[in-house]
C-alpha positions as CSV (number, residue, x, y, z in Angstrom):
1,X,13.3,19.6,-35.4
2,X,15.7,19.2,-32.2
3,X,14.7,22.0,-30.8
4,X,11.2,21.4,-31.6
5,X,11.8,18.3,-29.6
6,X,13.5,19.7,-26.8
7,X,10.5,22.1,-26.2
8,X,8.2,19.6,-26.5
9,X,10.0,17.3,-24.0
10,X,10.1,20.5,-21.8
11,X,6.5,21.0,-21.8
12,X,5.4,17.2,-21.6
13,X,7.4,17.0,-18.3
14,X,6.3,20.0,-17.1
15,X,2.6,18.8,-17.7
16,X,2.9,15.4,-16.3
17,X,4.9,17.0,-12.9
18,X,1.7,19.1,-12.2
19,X,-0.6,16.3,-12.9
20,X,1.2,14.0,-10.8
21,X,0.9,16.9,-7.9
22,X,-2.5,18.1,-8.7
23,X,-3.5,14.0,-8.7
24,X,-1.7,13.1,-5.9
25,X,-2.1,16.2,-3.5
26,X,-5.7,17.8,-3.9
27,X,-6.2,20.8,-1.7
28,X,-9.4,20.0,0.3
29,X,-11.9,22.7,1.5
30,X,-11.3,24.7,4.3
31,X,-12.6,23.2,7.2
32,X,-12.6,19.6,5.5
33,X,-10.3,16.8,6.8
34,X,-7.1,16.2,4.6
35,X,-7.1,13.5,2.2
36,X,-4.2,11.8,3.9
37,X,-0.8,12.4,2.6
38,X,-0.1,13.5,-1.1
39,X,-3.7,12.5,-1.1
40,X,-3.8,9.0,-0.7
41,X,-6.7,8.6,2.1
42,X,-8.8,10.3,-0.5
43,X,-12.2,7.9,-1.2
44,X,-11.3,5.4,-4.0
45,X,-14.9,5.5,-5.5
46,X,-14.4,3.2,-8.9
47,X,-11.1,1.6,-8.3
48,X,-10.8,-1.6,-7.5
49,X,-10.4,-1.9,-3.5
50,X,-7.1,-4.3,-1.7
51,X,-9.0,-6.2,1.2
52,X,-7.8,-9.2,3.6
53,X,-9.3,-11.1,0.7
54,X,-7.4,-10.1,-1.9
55,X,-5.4,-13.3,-3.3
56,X,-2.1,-13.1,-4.8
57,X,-1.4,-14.6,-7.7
58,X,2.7,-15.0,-9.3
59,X,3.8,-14.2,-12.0
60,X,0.6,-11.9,-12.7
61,X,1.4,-9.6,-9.6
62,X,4.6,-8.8,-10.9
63,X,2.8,-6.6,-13.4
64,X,0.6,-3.5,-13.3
65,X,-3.3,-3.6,-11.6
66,X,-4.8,-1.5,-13.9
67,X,-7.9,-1.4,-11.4
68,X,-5.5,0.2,-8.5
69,X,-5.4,4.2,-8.1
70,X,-1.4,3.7,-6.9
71,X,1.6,1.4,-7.2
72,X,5.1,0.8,-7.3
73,X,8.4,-1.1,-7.7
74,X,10.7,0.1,-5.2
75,X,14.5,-1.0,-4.7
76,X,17.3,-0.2,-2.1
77,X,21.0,-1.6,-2.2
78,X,23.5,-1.0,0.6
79,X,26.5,-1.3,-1.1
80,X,30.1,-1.4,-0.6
81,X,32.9,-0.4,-3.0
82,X,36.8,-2.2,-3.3
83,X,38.0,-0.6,-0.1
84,X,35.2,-1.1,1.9
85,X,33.3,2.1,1.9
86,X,29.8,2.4,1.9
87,X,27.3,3.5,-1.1
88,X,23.7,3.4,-1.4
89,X,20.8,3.7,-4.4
90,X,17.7,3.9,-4.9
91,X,15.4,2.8,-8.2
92,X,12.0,3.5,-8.4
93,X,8.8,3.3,-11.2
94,X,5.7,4.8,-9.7
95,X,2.4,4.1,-12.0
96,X,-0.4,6.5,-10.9
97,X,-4.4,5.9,-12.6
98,X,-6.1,9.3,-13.0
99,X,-9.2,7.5,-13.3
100,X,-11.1,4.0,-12.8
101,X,-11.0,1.6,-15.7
102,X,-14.4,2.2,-15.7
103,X,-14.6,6.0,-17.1
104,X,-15.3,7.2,-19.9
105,X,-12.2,8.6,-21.9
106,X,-11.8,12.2,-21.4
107,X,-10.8,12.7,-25.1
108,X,-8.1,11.5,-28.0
109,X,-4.9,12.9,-25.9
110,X,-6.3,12.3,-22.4
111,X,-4.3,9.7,-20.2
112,X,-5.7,7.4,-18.0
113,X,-2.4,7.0,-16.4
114,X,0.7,8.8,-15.7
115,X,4.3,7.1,-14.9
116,X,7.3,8.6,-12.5
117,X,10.6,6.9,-11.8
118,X,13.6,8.1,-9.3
119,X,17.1,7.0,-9.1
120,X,19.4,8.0,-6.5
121,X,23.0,7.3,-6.0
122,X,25.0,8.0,-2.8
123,X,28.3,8.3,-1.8
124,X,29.6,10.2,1.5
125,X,28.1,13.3,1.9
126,X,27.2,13.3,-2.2
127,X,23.4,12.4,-2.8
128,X,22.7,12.8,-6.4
129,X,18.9,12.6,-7.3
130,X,16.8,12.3,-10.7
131,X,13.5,11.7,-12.2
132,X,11.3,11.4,-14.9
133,X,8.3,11.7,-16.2
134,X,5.6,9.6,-18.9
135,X,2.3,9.5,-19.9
136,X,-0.1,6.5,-20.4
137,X,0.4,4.4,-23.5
138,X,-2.8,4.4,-25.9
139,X,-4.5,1.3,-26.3
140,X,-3.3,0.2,-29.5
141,X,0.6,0.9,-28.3
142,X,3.0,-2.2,-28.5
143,X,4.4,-3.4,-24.8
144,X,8.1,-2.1,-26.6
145,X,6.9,1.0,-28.2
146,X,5.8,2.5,-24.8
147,X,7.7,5.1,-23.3
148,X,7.3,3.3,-19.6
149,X,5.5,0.5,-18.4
150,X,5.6,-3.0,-16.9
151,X,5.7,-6.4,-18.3
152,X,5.1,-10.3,-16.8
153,X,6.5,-12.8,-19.3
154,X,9.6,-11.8,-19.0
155,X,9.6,-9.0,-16.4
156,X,10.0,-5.8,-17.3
157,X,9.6,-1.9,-15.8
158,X,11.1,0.9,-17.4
159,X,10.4,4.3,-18.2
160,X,13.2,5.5,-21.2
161,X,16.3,3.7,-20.7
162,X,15.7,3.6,-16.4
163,X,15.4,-0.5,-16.2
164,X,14.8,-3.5,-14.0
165,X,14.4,-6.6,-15.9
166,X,14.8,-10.3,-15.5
167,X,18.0,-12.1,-16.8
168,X,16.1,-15.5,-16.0
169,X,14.0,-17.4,-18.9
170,X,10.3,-17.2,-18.4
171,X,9.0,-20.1,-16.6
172,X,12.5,-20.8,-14.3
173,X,11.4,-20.1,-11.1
174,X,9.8,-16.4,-9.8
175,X,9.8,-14.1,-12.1
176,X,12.1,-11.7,-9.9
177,X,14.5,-14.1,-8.6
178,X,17.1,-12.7,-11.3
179,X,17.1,-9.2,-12.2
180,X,19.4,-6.3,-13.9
181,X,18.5,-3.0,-12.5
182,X,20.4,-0.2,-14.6
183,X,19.8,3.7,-14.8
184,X,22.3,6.6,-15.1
185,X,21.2,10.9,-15.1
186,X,23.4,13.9,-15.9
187,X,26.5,14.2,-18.4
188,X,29.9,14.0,-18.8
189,X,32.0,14.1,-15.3
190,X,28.4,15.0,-13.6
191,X,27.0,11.8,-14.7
192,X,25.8,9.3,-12.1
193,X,24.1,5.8,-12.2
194,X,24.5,2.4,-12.0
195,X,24.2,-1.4,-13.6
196,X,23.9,-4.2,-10.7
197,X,22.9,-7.7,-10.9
198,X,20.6,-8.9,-8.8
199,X,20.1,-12.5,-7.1
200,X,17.7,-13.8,-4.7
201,X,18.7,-16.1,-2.2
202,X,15.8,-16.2,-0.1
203,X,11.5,-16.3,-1.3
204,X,9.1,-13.6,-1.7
205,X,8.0,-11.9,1.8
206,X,4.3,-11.3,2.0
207,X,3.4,-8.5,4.3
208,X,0.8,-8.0,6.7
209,X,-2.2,-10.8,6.3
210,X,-1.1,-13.0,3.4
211,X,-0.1,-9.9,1.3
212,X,-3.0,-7.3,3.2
213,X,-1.2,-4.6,4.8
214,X,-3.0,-2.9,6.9
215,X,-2.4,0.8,7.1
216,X,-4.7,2.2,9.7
217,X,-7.4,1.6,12.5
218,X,-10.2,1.7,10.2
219,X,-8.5,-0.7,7.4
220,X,-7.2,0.8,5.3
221,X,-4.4,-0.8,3.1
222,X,-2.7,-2.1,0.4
223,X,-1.0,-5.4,-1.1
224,X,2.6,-5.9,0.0
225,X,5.3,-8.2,-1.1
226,X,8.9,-7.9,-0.9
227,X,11.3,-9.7,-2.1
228,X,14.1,-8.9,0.7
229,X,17.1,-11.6,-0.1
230,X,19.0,-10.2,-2.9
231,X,22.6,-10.0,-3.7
232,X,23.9,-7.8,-5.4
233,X,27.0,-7.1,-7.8
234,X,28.1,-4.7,-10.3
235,X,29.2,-1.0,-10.8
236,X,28.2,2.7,-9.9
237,X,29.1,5.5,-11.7
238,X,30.0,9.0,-10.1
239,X,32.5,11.9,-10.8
240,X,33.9,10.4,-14.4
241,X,34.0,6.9,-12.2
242,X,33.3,3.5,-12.1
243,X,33.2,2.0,-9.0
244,X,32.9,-1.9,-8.5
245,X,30.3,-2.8,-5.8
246,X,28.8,-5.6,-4.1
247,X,26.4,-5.9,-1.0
248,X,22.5,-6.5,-0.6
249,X,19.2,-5.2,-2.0
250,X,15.5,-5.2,-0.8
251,X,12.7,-4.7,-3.7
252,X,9.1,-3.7,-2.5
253,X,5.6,-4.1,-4.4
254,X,3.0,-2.4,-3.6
255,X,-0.4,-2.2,-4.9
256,X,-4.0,0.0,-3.4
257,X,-6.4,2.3,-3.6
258,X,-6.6,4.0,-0.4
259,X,-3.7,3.4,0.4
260,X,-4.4,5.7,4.0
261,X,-6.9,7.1,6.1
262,X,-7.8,10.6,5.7
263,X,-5.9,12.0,9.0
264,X,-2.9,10.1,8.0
265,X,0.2,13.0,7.4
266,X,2.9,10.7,6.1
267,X,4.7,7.7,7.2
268,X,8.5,6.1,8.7
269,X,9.4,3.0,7.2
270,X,12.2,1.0,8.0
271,X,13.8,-2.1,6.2
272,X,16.9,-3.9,8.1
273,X,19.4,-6.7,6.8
274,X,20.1,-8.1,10.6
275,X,24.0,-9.0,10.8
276,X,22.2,-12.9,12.0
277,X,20.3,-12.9,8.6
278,X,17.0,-11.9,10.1
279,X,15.7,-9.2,7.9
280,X,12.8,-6.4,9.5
281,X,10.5,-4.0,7.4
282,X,9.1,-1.9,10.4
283,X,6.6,1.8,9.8
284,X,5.0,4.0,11.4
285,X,2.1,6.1,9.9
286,X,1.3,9.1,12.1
287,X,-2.2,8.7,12.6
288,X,-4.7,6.3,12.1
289,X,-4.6,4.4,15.2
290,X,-6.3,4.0,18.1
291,X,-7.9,7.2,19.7
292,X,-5.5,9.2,17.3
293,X,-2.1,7.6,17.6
294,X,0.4,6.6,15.2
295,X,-0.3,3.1,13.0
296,X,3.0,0.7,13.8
297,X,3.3,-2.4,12.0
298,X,6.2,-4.7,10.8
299,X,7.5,-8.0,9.5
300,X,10.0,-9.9,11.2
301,X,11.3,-12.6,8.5
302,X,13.9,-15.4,9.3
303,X,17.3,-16.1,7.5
304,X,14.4,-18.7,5.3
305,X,12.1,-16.2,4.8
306,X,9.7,-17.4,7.0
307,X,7.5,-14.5,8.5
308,X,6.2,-13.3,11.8
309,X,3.5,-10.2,12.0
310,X,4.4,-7.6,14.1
311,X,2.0,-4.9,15.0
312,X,2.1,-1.8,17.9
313,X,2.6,-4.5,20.8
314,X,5.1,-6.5,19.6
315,X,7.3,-3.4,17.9
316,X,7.9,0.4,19.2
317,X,9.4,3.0,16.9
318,X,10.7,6.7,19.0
319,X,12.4,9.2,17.3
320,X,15.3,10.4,19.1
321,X,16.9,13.2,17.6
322,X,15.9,15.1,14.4
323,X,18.1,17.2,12.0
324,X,17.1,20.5,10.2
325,X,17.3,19.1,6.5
326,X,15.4,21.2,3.5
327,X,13.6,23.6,6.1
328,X,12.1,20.6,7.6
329,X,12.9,19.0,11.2
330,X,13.1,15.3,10.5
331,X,13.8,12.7,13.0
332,X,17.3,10.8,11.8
333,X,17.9,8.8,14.9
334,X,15.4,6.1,16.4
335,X,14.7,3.6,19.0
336,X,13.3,0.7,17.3
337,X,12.6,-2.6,19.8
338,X,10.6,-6.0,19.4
339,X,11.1,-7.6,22.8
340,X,9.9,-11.1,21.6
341,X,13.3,-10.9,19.3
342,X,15.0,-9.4,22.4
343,X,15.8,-6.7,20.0
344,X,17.0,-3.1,21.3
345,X,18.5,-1.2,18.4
346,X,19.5,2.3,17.8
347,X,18.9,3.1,14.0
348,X,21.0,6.2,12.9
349,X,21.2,7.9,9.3
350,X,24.4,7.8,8.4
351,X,24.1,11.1,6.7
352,X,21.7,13.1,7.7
353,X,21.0,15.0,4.2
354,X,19.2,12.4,2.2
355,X,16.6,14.4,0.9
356,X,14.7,13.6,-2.5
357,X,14.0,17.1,-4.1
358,X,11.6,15.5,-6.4
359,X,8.1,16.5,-7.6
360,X,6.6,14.6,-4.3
361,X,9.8,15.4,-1.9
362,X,10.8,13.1,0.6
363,X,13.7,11.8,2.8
364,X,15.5,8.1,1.9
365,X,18.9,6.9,3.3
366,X,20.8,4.3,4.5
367,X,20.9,3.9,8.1
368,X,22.9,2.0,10.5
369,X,21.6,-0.2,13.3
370,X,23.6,-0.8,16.6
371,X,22.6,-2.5,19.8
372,X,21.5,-0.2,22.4
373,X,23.6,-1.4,25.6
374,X,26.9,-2.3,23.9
375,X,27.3,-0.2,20.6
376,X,27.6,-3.2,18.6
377,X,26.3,-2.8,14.7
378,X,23.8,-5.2,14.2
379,X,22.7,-4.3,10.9
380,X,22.0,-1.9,8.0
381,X,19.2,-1.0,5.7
382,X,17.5,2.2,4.5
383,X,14.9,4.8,6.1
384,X,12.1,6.8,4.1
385,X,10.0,9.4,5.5
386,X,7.4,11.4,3.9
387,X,4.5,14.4,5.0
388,X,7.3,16.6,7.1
């Protein structure tokens, strides 16, 4: 029966990795435009579309949009250990529709949606990665019976035992004001992970136009909130270790679908904790703008959490030296300015070899900001960049 298990597990994976790829990066005809990156300017005939219109509505927008093709719950942390030194993670739950509420079912065993969750932890020059995989629940499945998913009342995403849950009481203030985020991958001495506590001390952040981010010329976009303020406190286990940490942690939800335009290879995104409390969420898509350009856009938010748009005026993003990483050349130090702020920074990876070797492979890292004239840090944060 355990192997029988195993196999099974084996295969389910296996299934759910290509359908997650096949899904999310269809090969278009020759001579046809791409579909965006991984697929996500492709036309979202039967979903429900994200518009300037779309209101946002707490706690229900903690939860999943069935009606969306794509969406996520993302989290950083900058952390420190007891002496000082510096470690990062990384917990992710990805829910992906295969089609619109609206189909019919494609049989008994068919999914109508497929899950995917990463975790990183890293530590110097160590960057240990994992993921997994789940299928849609059926319709008569139990919110705890379900392999992954996400609930509202009180908030809840998992996929196994991978978790990020409220330790508030329902109805006491937002719903992810007070959260426990905990995951761990590998065995014995190998094993990695983490359990942190997480508490906000600033509001939610809405992107863009009251939640509309726009992602491209032609408007394209999705629903963006952040919730940007959080401290953070527990412990991190690597190498038969476990490490006490502390620092701060910046969650992203985001909700569309079409997410991109067509032309539109893969994107820069930046988020900075400022060393005056300012935080920044900065990216560039390359393509989508005007006459072909690259698609900037930004928030600037105050120590309050009050906001300030920011679009390809008011912010510039140049790469300014790249690093061979995974066969690919990837650019690891920037110029990133917003003369308004009176902001010059030069944002750095702090290690260079950050790449996620998952089923959809990117690049995520902390990253150091210092002032361009003087040298002086003025921050920290993370960097992800996909399509190279």
């Amino acid at each position: 029966m355990r192997r029988w298990r195993r196999l099974t597990a084996v295969l389910v994976a296996g299934w759910l990795a290509t359908g997650l790829l096949l899904v999310g990066c269809e090969r278009e005809p020759a001579g046809e435009p791409r579909a965006g990156f991984a697929g996500l300017g492709a036309d979202a005939g039967g979903f429900t579309p994200v518009t300037p219109e779309t209101s946002l509505r707490f706690p229900e927008d903690h939860g999943p949009h069935p009606g969306s093709r794509l969406e996520w719950w993302y989290l950083t942390a900058n952390l420190r250990d007891a002496e000082g030194a510096p470690l990062g993670i990384q917990w992710t739950l990805f829910r992906r529709a295969l089609r619109p509420p609206t189909a019919p079912a494609a049989g008994t065993w068919a999914a109508d949606q497929l899950w995917m969750a990463h975790m990183a932890v890293s530590r110097g020059a160590d960057h240990r990665v994992a993921e997994r995989f789940a299928r849609g629940a059926g319709p008569g499945d139990a919110a705890e019976a379900r392999q992954a998913g996400v609930t509202t009342a009180p908030f809840r995403a998992w996929l196994d035992d991978w978790r990020l849950e409220s330790r508030g009481e329902a109805g006491t203030g937002d719903a992810l004001d007070r959260l426990v985020v905990s995951a761990e991958a590998g065995r014995g001495e190998a094993a990695f992970g983490y359990r942190l506590t997480l508490d906000a001390e600033g509001p939610l952040v809405r992107h863009g136009e009251g939640g509309f981010s726009q992602k491209s010329a032609d408007g394209q976009g999705s629903m963006y909130v952040s919730q940007p303020f959080y401290r953070v406190a527990g412990e991190v286990i690597l190498d038969g270790e476990r490490l006490p940490v502390s620092g701060r942690a910046w969650l992203d939800r985001e909700w569309s679908s079409q997410l991109l335009g067509p032309g539109q290879t893969g994107w820069d995104w930046f988020s900075l904790h400022l060393a005056d409390g300012h935080k920044l969420m900065a990216f560039r898509l390359r393509g989508g703008g005007e006459a072909g350009g690259d698609y900037l856009s930004g928030t600037w938010i105050t120590a309050d959490g009050e906001t300030q748009a920011l679009d390809g005026e008011a912010l510039s993003l140049t790469p300014l030296a790249t690093r061979s990483v995974a066969g690919r050349e990837l650019p690891v130090r920037w110029r990133l300015t917003l003369p308004a702020q009176g902001l010059d920074l030069e944002v750095s990876a702090r290690h260079p070899d950050r790449w996620m070797a998952t089923s959809v492979p990117y690049w995520e890292g902390a990253v150091t900001a210092r002032d361009r004239h003087d040298g002086a840090v003025r921050g920290e944060g993370y960097l992800e960049m996909t399509g190279y």
